[in-house]
C-alpha positions in Angstrom: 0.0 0.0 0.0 1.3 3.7 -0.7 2.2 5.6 1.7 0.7 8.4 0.0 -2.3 9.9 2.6 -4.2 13.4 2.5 -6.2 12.9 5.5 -9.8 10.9 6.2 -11.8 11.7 3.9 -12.3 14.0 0.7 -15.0 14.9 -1.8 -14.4 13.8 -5.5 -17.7 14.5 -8.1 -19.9 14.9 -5.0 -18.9 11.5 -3.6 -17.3 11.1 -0.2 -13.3 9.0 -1.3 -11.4 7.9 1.5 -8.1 8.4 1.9 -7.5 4.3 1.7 -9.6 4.4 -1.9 -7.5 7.4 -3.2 -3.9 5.8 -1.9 -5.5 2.3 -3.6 -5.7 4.4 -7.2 -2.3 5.7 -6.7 -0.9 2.2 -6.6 -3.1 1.1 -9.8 -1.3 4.2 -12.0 2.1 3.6 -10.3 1.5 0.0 -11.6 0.8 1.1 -15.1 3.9 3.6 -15.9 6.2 2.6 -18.5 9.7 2.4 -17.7 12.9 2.9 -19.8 14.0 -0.3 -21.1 17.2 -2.0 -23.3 16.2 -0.7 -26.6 13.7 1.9 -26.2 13.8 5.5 -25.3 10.9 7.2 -22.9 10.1 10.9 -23.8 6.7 12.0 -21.7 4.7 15.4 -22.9 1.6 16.7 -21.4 0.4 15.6 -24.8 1.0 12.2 -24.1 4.2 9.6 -24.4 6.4 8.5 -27.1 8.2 5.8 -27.4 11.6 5.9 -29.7 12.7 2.5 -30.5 16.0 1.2 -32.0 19.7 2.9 -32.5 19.2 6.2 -30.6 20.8 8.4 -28.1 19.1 6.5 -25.0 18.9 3.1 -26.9 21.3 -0.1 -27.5 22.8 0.2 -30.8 22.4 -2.7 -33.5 24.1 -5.6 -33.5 27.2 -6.0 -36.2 26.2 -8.1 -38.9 22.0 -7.3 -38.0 20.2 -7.8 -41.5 17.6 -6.0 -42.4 14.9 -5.9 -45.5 13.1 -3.5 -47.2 10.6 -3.8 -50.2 12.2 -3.2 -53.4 10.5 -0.8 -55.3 11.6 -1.6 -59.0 11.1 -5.2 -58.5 7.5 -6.3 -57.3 8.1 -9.4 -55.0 12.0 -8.7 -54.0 13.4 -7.4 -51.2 16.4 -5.5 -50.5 18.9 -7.0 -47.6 21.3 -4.6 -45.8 24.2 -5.9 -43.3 25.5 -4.0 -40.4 28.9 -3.3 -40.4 30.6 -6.3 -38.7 34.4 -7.7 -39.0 35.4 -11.4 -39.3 39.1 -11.3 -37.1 39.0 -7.7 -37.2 38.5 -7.3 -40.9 35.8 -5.9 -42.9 33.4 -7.5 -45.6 35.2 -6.1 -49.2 31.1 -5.9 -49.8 29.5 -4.7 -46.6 27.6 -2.0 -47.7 26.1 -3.8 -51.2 22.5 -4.0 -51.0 21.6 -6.6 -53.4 18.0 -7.6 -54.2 16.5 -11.1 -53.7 13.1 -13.2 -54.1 11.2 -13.1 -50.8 9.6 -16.2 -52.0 12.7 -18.0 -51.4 14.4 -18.9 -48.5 18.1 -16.6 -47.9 20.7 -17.6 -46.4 23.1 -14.7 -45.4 26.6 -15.9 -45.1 30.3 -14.4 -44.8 33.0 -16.3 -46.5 36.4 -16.1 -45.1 39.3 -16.8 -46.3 42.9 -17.8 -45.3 46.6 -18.9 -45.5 46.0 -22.0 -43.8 47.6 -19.8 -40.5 45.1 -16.6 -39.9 42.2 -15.0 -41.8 43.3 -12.7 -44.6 40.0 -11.5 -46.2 36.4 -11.9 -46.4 33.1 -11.1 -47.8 29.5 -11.2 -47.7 27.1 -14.2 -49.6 23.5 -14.0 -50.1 21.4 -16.1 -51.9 19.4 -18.9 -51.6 22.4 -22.0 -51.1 23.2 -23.1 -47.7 26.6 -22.1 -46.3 29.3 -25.1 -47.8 30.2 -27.5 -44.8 33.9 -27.1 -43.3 36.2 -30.1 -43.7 39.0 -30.2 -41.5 42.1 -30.0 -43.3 45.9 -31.4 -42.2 48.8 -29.8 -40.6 46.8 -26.4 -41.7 43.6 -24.7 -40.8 41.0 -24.6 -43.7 41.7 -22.0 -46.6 37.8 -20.9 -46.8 35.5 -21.0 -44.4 31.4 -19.9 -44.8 29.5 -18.6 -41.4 25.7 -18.2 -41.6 24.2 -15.0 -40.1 21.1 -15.2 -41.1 17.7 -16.4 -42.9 15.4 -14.7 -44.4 12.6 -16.4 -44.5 9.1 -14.4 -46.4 11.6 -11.1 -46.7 11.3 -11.4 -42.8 15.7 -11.8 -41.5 16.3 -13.8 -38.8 19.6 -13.7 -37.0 21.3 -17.1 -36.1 24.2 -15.8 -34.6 25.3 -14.4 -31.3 25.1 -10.6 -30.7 28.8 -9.5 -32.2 31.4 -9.4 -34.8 32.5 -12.9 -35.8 36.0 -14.4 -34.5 37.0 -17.4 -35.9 39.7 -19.8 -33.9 42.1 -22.4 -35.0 40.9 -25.5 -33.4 43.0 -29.4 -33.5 40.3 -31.9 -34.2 41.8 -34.9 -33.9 45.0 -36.8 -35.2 45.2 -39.8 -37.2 48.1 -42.3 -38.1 49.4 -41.3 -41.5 48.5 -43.9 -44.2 50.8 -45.2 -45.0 52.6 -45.5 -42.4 55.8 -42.7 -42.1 59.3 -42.8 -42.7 61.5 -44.1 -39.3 62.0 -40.9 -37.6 59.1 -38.9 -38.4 56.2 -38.4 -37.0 53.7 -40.8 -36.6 50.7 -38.4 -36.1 48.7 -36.2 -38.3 46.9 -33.2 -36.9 43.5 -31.9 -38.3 42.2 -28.3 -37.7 39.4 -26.2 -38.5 38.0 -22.6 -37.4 35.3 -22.4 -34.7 33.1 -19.7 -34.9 32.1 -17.5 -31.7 31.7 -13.5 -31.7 32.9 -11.1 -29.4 
């Protein structure tokens, strides 16, 4: 109960209200006032309140790599994809900003490729279309030279993120060893080490 009291009894529209019936309304508006939240911004008026959602002064900013559509207006049906600026190990998409235009009847799959040296990432770039990112295959004494990551689907022009909120940071990762077939030469290793990238986003 509020604490809120302004004595026994007052008049409201002719009616005798308590102070326990008035203190019991305060509670009910207290318990209907909107809050600031992640991801919104509060702005009250005496004309009323607004609410101000998405990247803005009081708000959380998109995350990288957030994909969003928008109806194309030269092509009935399509929809155009944008990307957030994100970085694979720190380095761009060569094609970030592109906004290309795709069915909405089909199902997209948006995708960074990476490549590398077999020792760290050296370059990357965005994929979207309707084929599903290529599987990795671990790869010996060397990590894998290309690598495809799915961000998201679009699924009836509508994206939906599959990743973790962040940039992308891709690790060298043993998988297992094998015996080399056949066998090796006395006085070399007997081992073979396989590698891939794992994907997590910081």
């Amino acid at each position: 109960m509020s604490a809120f009291s302004f004595g026994n009894l007052k008049i409201y529209d002719r009616k005798v209200v308590s102070a326990r019936e008035f203190n019991r309304l305060v509670d009910i508006v207290r318990s209907i006032v909107l809050n600031e939240g992640a991801g919104y911004r509060i702005n009250r008026t005496p004309c009323g309140t607004n609410l101000t959602l998405g990247n803005n002064p009081g708000g959380s900013p998109p995350c990288p790599f957030t994909v969003t559509t928008s109806q194309d207006p030269d092509t009935p049906g399509n929809v155009i994809v944008s990307v957030q600026a994100g970085t694979v190990n720190s380095l761009l998409p060569s094609n970030n900003f592109d906004t290309p235009s795709v069915d909405s009847t089909e199902i997209i799959q948006v995708k960074v490729e990476a490549l590398s040296d077999g020792q760290a990432i050296t370059s990357c770039s965005l994929i979207i279309d309707d084929n599903p990112p290529a599987m990795q295959e671990p790869t010996s004494f060397a990590l894998p030279t290309t690598i495809d990551v799915l961000i998201a689907v679009i699924v009836n022009g509508t994206p939906y993120r599959v990743i973790g909120c962040g940039s992308i940071q891709l690790t060298g990762t043993l998988q297992f060893t094998t015996n080399p077939d056949p066998p090796a030469d006395p006085g070399t290793s007997n081992i073979v080490n396989w590698y891939s990238w794992t994907v997590g986003t910081v």
